[in-house]
Every structure is written in structure tokens, then in C-alpha cells.
ZADO-1210 file (C-alpha; in nm, 4 decimals, padded with zeros to 6 digits):
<atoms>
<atom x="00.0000" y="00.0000" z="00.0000" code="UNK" pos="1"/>
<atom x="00.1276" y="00.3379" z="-00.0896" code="UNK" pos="2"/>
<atom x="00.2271" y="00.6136" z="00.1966" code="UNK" pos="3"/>
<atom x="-00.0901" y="00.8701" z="00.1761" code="UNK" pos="4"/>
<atom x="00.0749" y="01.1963" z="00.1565" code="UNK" pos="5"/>
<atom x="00.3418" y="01.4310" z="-00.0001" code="UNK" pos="6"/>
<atom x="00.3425" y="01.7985" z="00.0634" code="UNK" pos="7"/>
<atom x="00.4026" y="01.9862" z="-00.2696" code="UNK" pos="8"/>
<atom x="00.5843" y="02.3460" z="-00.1765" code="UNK" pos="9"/>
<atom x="00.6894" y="02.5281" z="-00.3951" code="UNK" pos="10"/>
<atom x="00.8544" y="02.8681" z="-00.3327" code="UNK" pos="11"/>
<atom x="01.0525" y="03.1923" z="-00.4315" code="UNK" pos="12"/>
<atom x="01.1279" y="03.4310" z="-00.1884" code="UNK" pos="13"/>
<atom x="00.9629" y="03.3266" z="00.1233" code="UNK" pos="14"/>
<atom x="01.1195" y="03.3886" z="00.4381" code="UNK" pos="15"/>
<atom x="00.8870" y="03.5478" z="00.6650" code="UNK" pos="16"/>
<atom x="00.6234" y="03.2003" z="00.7179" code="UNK" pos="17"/>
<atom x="00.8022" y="02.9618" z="00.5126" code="UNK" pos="18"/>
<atom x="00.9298" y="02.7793" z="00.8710" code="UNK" pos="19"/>
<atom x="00.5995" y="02.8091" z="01.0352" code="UNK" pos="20"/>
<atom x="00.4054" y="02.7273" z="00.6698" code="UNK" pos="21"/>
<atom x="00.6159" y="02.3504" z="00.6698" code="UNK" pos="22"/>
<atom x="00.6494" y="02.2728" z="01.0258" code="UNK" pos="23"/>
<atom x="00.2476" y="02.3417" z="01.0638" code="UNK" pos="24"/>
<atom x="00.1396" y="02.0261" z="00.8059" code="UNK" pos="25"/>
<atom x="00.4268" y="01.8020" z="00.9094" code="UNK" pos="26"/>
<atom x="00.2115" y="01.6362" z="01.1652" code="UNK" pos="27"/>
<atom x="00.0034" y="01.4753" z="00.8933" code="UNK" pos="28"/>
<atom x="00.2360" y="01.4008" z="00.6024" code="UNK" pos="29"/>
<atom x="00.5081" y="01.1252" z="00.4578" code="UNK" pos="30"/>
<atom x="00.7417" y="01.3583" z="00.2354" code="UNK" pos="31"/>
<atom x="00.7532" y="01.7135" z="00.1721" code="UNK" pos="32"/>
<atom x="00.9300" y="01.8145" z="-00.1515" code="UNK" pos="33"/>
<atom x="01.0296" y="02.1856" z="-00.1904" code="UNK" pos="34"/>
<atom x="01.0590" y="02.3460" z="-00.5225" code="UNK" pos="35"/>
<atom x="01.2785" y="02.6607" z="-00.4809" code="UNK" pos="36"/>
<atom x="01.1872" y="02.9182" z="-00.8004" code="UNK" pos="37"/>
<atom x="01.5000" y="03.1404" z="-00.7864" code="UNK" pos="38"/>
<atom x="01.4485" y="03.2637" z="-00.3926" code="UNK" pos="39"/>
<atom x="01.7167" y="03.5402" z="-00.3155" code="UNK" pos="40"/>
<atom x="01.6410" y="03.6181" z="00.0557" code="UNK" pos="41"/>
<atom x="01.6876" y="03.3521" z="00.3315" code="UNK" pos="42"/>
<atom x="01.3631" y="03.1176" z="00.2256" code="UNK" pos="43"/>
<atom x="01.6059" y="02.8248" z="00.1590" code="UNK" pos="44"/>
<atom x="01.8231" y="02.8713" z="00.5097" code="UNK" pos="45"/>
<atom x="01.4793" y="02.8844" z="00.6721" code="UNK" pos="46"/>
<atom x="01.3811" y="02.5570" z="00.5425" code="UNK" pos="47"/>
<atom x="01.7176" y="02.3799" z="00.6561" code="UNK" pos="48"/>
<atom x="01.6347" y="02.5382" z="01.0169" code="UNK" pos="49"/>
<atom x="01.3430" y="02.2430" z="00.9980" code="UNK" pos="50"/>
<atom x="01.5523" y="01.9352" z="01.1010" code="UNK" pos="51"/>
<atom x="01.3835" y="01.6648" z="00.9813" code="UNK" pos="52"/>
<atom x="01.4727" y="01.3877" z="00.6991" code="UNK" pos="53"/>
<atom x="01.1517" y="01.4041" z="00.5096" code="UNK" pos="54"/>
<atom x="01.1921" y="01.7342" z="00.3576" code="UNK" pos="55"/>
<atom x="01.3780" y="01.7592" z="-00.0112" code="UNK" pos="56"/>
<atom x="01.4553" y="02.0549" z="-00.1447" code="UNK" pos="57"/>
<atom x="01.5928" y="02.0910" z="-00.5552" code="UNK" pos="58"/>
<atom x="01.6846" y="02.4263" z="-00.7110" code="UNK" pos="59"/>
<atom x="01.4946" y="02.5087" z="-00.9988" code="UNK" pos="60"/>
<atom x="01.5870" y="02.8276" z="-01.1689" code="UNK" pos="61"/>
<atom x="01.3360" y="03.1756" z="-01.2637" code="UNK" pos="62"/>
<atom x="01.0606" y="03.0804" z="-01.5350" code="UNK" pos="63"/>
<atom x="00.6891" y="03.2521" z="-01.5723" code="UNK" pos="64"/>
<atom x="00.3681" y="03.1381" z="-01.4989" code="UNK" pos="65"/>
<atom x="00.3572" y="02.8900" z="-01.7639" code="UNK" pos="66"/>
<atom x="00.6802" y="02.7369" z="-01.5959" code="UNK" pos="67"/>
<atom x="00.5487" y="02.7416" z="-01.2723" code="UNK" pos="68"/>
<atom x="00.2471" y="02.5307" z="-01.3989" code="UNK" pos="69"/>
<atom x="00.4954" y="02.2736" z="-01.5460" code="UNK" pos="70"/>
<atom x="00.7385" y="02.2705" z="-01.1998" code="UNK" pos="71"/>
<atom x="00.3716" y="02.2305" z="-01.0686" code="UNK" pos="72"/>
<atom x="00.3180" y="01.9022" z="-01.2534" code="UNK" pos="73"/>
<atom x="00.6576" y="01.7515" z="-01.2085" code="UNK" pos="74"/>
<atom x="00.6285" y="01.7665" z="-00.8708" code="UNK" pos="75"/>
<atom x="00.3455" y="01.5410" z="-00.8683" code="UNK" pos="76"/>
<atom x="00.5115" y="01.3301" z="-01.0959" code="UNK" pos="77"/>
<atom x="00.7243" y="01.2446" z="-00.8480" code="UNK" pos="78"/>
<atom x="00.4980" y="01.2036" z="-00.5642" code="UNK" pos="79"/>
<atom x="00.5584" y="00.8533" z="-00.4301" code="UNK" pos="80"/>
<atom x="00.2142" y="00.8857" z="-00.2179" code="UNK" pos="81"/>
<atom x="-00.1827" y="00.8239" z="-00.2723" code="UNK" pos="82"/>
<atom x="-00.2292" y="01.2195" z="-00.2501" code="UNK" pos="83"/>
<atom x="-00.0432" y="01.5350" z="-00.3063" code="UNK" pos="84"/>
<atom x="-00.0973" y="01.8351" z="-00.1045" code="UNK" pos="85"/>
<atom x="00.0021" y="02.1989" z="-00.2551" code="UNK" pos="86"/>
<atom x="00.1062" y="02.3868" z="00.0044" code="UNK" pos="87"/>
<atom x="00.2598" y="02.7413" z="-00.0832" code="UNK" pos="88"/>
<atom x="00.5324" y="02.9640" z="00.1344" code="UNK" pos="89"/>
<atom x="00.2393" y="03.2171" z="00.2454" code="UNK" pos="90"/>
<atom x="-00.0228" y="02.9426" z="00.3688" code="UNK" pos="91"/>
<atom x="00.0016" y="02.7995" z="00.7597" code="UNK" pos="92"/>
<atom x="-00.2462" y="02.5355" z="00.8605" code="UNK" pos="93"/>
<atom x="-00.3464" y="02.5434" z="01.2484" code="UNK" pos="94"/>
<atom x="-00.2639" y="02.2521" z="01.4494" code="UNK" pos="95"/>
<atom x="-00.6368" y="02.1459" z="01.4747" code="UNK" pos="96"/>
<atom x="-00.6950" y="02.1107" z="01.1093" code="UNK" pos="97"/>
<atom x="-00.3683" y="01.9263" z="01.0179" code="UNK" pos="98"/>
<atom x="-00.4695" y="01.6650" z="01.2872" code="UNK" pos="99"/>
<atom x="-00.8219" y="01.5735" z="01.0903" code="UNK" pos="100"/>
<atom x="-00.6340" y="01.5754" z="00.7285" code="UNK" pos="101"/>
<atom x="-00.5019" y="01.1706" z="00.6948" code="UNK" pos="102"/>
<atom x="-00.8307" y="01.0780" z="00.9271" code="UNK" pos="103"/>
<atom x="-01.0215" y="01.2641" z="00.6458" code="UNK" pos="104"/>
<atom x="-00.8957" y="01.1275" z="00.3641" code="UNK" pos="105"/>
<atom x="-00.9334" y="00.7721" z="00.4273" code="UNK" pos="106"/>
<atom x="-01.2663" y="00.8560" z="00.4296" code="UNK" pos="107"/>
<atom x="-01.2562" y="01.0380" z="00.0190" code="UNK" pos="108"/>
<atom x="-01.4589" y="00.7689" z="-00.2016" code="UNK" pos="109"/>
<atom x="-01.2891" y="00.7214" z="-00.5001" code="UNK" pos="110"/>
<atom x="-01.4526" y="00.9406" z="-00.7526" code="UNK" pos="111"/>
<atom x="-01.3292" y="01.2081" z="-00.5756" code="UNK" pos="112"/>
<atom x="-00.9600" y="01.3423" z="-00.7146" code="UNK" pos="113"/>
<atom x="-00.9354" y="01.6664" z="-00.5422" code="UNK" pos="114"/>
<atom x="-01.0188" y="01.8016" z="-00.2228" code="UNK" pos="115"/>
<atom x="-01.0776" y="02.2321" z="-00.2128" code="UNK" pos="116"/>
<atom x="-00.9780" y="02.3366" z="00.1501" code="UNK" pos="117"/>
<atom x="-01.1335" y="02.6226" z="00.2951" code="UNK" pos="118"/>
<atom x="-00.8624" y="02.9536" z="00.3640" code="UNK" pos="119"/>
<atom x="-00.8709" y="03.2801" z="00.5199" code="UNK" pos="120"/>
<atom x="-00.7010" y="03.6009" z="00.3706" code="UNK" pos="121"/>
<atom x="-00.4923" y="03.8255" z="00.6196" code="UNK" pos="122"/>
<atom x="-00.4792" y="04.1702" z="00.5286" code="UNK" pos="123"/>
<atom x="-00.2064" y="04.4097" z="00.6277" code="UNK" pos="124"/>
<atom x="-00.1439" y="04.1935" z="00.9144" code="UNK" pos="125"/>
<atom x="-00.2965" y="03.9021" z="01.1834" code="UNK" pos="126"/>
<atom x="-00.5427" y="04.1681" z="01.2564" code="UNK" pos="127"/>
<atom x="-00.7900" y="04.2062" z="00.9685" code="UNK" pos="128"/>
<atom x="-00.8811" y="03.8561" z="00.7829" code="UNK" pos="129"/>
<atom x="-01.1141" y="03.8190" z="00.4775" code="UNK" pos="130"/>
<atom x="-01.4114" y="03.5081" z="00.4454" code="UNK" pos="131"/>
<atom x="-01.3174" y="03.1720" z="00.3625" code="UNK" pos="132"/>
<atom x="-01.2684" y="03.0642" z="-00.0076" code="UNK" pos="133"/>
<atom x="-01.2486" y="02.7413" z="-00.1211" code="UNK" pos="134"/>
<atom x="-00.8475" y="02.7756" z="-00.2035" code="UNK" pos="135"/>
<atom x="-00.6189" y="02.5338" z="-00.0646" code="UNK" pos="136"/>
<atom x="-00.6249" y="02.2054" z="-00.2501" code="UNK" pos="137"/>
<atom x="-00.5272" y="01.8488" z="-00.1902" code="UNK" pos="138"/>
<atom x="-00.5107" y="01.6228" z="-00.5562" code="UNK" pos="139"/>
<atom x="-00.5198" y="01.2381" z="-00.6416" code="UNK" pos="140"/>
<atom x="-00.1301" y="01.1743" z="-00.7382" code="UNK" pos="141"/>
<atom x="-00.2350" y="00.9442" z="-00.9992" code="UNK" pos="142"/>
<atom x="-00.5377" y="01.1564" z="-01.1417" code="UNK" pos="143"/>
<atom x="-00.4611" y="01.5086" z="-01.1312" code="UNK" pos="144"/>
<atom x="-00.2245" y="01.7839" z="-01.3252" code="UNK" pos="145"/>
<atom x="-00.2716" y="02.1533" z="-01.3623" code="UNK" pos="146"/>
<atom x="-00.2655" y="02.3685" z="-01.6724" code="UNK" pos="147"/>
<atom x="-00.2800" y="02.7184" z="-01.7418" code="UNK" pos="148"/>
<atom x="-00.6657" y="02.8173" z="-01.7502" code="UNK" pos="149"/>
<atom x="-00.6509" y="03.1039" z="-01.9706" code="UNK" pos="150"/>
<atom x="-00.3523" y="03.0994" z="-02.1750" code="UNK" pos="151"/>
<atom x="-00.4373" y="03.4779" z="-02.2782" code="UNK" pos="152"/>
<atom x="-00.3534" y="03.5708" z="-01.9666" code="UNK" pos="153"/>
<atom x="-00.1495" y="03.3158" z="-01.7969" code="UNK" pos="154"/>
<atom x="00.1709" y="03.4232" z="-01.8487" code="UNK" pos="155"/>
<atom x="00.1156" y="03.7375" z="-01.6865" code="UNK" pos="156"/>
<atom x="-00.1124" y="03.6285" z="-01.3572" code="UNK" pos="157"/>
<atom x="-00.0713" y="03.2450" z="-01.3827" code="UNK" pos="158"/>
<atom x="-00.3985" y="03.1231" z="-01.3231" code="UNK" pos="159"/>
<atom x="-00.3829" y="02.7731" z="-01.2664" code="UNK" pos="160"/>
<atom x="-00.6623" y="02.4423" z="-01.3098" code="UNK" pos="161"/>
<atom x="-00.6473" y="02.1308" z="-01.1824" code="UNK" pos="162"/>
<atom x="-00.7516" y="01.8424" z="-01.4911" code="UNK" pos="163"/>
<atom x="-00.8037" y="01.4702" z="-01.4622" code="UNK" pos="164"/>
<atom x="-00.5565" y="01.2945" z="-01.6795" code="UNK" pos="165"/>
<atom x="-00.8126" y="01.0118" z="-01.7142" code="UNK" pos="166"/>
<atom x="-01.0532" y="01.3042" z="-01.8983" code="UNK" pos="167"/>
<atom x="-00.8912" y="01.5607" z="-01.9261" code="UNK" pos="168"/>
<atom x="-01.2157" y="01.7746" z="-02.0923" code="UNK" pos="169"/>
<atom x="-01.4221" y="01.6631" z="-01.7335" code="UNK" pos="170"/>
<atom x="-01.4961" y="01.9891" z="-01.5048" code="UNK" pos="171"/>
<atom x="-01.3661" y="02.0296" z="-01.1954" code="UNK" pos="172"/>
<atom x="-01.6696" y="02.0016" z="-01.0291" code="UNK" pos="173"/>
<atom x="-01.7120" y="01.6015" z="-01.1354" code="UNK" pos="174"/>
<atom x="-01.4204" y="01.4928" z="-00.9662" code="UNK" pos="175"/>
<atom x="-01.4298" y="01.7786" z="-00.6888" code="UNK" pos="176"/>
<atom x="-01.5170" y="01.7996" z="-00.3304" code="UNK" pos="177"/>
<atom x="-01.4838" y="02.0386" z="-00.0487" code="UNK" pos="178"/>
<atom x="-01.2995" y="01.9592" z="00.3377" code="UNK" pos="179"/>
<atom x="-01.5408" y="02.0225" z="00.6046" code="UNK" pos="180"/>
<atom x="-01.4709" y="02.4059" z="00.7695" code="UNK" pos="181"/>
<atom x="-01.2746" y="02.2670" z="01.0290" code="UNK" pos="182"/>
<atom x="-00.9841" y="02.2012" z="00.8045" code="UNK" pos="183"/>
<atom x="-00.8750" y="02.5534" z="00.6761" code="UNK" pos="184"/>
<atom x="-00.5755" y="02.7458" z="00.6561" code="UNK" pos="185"/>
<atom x="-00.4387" y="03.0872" z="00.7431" code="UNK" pos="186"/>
<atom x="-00.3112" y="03.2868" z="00.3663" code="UNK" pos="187"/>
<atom x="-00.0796" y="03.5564" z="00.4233" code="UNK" pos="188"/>
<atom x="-00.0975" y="03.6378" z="00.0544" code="UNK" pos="189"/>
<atom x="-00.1492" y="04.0200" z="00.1118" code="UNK" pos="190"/>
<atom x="00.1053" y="04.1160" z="00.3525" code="UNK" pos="191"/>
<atom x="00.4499" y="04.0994" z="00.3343" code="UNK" pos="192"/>
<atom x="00.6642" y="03.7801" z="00.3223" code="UNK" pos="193"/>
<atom x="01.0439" y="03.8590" z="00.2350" code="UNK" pos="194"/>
<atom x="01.3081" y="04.1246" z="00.2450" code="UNK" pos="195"/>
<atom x="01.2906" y="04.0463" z="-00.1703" code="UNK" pos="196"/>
<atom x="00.8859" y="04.1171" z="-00.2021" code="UNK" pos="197"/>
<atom x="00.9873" y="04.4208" z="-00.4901" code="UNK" pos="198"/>
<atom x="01.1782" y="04.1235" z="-00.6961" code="UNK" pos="199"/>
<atom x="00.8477" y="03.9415" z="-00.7964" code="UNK" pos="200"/>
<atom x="00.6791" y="04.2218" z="-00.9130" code="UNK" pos="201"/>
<atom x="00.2900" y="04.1935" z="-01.0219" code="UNK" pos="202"/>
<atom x="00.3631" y="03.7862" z="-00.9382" code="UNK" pos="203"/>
<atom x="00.3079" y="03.9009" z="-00.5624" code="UNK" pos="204"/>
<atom x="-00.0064" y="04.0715" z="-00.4466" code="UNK" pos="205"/>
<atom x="-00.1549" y="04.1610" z="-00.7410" code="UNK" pos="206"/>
<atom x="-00.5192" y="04.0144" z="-00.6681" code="UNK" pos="207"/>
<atom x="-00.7629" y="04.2186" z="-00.5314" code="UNK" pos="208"/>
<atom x="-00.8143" y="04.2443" z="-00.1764" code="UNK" pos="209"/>
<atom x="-01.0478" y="04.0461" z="00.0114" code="UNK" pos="210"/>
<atom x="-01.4018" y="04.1792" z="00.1040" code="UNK" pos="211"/>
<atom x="-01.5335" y="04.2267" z="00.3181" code="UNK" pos="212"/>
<atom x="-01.2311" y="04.2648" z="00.5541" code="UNK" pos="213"/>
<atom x="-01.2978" y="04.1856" z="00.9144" code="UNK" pos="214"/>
<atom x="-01.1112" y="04.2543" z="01.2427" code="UNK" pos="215"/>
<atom x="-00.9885" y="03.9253" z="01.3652" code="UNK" pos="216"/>
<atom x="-00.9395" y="03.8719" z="01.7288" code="UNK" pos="217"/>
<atom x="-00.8992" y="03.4346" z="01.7519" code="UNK" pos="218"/>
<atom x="-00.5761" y="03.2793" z="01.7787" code="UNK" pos="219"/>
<atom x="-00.2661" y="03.3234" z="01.5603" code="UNK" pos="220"/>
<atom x="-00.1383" y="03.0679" z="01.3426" code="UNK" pos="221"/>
<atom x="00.1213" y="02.8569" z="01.4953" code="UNK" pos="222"/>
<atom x="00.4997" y="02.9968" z="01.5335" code="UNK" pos="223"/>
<atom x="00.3467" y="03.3299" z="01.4950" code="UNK" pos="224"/>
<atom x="00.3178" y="03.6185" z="01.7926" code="UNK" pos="225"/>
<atom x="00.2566" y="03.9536" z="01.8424" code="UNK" pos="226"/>
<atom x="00.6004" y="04.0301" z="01.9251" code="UNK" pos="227"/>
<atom x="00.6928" y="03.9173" z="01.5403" code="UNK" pos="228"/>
<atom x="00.3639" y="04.1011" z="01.3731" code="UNK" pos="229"/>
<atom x="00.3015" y="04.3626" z="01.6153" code="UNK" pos="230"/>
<atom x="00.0356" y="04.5027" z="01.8813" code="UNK" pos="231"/>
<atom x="-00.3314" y="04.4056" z="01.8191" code="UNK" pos="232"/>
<atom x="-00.5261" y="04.7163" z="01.7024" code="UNK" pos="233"/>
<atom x="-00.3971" y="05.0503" z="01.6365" code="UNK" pos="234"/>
<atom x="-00.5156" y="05.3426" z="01.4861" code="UNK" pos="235"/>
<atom x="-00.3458" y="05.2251" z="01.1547" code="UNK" pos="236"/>
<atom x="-00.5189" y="04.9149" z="01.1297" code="UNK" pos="237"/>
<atom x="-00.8913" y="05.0663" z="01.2075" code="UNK" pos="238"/>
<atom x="-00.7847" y="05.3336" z="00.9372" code="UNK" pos="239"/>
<atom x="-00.6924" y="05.0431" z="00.6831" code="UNK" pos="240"/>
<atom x="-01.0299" y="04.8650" z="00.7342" code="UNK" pos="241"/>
<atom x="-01.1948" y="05.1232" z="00.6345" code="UNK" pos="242"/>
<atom x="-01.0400" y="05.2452" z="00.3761" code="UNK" pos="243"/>
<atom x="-01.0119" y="04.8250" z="00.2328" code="UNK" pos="244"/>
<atom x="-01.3917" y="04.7761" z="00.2743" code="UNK" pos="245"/>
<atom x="-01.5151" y="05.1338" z="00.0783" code="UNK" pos="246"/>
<atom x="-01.2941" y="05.1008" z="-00.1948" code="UNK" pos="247"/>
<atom x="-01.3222" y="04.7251" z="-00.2428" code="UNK" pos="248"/>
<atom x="-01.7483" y="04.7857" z="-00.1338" code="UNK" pos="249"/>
<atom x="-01.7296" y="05.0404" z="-00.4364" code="UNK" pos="250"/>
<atom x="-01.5488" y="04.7554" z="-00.6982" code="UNK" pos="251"/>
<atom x="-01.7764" y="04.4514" z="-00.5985" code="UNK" pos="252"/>
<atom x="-02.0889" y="04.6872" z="-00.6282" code="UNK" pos="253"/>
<atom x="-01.9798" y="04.8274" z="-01.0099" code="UNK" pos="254"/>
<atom x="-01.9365" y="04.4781" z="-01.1116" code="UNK" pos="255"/>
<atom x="-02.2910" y="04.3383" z="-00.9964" code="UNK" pos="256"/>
<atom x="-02.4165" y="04.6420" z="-01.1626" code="UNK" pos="257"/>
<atom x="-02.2609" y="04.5601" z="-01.4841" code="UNK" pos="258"/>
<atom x="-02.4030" y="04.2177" z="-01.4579" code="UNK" pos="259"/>
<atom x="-02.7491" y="04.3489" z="-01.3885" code="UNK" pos="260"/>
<atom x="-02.7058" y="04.5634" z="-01.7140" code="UNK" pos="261"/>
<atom x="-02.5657" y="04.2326" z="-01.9581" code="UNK" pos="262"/>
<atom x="-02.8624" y="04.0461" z="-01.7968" code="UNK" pos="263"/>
<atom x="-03.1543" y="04.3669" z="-01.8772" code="UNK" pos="264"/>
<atom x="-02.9466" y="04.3852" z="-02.2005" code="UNK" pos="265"/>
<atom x="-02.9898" y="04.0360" z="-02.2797" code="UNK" pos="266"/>
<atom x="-03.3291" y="04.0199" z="-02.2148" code="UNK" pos="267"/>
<atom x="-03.4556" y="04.3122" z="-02.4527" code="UNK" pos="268"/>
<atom x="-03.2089" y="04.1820" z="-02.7442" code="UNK" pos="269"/>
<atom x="-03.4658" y="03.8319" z="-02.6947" code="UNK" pos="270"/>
</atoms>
């Protein structure tokens, strides 16, 4: 029978929670294999810090989106386990959801190729969070690759999609299913993660923020305190929720009104 589990990080320029991102989900898996993209700050030096013989690191050099899908893919070529789990440099699992991941996935029935995980957006810091998305992901070793979902765009933002290899024109939604809530993550996507941030350009932070944008006041992530990210609330903070939540308020409402005006459109062209 083969091991369950291989955690799938790949990174560039991730110092600030790589440590705490790989020591979080190390609980629940056999191997992790780390991709490093190029990373020119300490994100490799980090990793070593983590003494423990399941973790394999190989040097890949710089390459765009469309590169990053294929690193993507050859790591779960090599994945010696049932499942692979994409983990990224910016995403920290709490100790109570890594505990119910191998119970969990026993328990996938075998239509079922990839698992969406439920994650929270920080925002500036651990003190303003956005909802839960579906975005972490957990993929069938044998079933599942990614591809570049709209190659007009994908060298520039790198959207990737997961595809079964056993039909590869199948939606996502066939072979898809969703962890219960009590396995999330923690995303640190929008705040700042190395000394390097300025060398990845529109690669880092380039999404929207989240909305809306909430003050969070549960527990930290593990490895993280307030004497690394700082005091609780300030006047900064209540000033940046604000200012978040009117101008992102003001996008989200100009695109459902543009949608209200294809649909009335639509509807008198019929």
C-alpha cells in the first residue's frame, strides 16, 4: 500500500512564514518536496532550520507562470504517495486542522480526485482577515495535473486548473469535493513575506483584496506572535479597514451592476 501523503511546496522568496508554513502540516504528512523558483532572501536557510529527513529541497531556476504550472506538474510526478498536497510559502495550517487531514482522507470515495480546503485572507497583518474561499487544494497523485486556464492571460497572472488525466475535458466540479470548515488554513498572501517582495513584481499581491475585511481577534497561526507582527489594534489598522472595505465595497458593487445591465441587455435583445 502506498504512503498517503506528499506535501508539494513550492517557493521563491519566502522567508517570513516559510518555517511556520512547513512545520504546521508536518504532523500529517510522509514527504515534503520543496521546489525553490529562484528565492534570493533567506527562504532556503529557513527551510534547513526544519531538522527533519523528510523534507527535499531541488533548485529550480526563474521561469513565468507557464513554468510554474509545469514545476507544478513535475512535482506530482514524483509524488511517491496516494495524494499530493500543494502547500505554498504564504499558507500555515493550524494545528487542529492538520490533525483531521489523513483521518479525512481515508474517508474520500474514489470518484473524488481533489479536495478544495477552505482559507482565510490576512490583510495588512494578523489583525484584519477576509471570508473563507475554497483555495487550498489536496489532488489524487495518480489523477490530477494543472494547466494554465486562460492561456491569454497566464503568463502574466498564472492562473492555474487542476484536470483529470483520465478526462482531461471533465470539469472540476465532477471529480471535486470540499474539506469540512474545520480544516482551513491561514493565507498571508497580502502582507508581506520577504526582504525580496519588490523582486516578484505583479507575481506578488496583485489580486484584489479580500471583502469584506474583518477585524480578527482568535488565535494566531502557529509559530506566529505579536512580538513578530506587532500590537493588536492601532489606529493604523482601524484606518486600513476602512479604507479596504469602501474602496473594495465600491469595486464589488460596479461589477454586480454591470451584470445586472448584460442580464436587462440580454433580455430586450430576446
Amino acid at each position: 500500500m502506498k504512503p498517503l501523503l506528499t506535501a508539494n511546496v513550492r517557493v521563491r522568496n519566502e522567508e517570513r512564514f516559510v518555517k511556520q508554513a512547513i512545520e504546521a502540516i508536518l504532523p500529517a504528512v510522509d514527504k515534503v518536496l520543496v521546489f525553490d523558483t529562484g528565492s534570493t532572501d533567506r527562504t532556503v536557510e529557513r527551510i534547513r532550520e526544519i531538522k527533519d529527513p523528510r523534507i527535499e529541497i531541488i533548485h529550480k531556476p526563474v521561469t513565468d507562470a507557464t513554468g510554474l504550472v509545469k514545476y507544478r506538474n513535475e512535482m506530482a510526478d514524483l509524488a511517491e504517495t496516494e495524494w499530493f498536497w500543494n502547500v505554498d510559502g504564504d499558507e500555515v495550517y493550524p494545528p487542529e486542522a492538520v490533525s483531521r487531514i489523513r483521518e479525512f482522507l481515508l474517508t474520500v470515495q474514489e470518484h473524488v480526485h481533489r479536495v478544495a480546503i477552505h482559507r482565510r485572507h490576512f490583510y495588512g497583518s494578523l489583525n484584519l482577515i477576509g471570508k473563507f474561499d475554497a483555495g487550498g487544494r489536496i489532488y489524487r497523485a495518480s489523477r490530477i495535473r494543472t494547466r494554465i486556464r486562460d492561456p491569454k492571460y497566464g503568463k502574466k497572472v498564472g492562473y492555474e486548473t487542476p484536470y483529470d488525466v483520465a478526462d482531461p475535458t471533465a470539469h472540476r466540479s465532477k471529480f471535486s469535493m470540499t474539506a469540512p470548515p474545520e480544516i482551513h488554513l491561514f493565507h498571508m498572501h497580502y502582507m508581506p513575506r520577504s526582504s525580496k517582495d519588490s523582486e516578484l513584481g505583479r507575481m506578488r499581491g496583485w489580486r484584489n483584496p479580500p471583502f469584506p475585511l474583518r477585524v480578527y481577534l482568535g488565535p494566531w497561526p502557529p509559530g506566529l506572535t505579536d512580538a513578530v507582527l506587532g500590537k493588536r489594534i492601532t489606529p493604523r489598522l482601524v484606518f486600513l479597514w476602512l479604507r479596504v472595505n469602501l474602496s473594495s465595497g465600491c469595486k464589488h458593487l460596479a461589477i454586480l451592476m454591470r451584470k445586472a445591465a448584460g442580464k436587462l441587455n440580454g433580455k430586450h435583445q430576446a
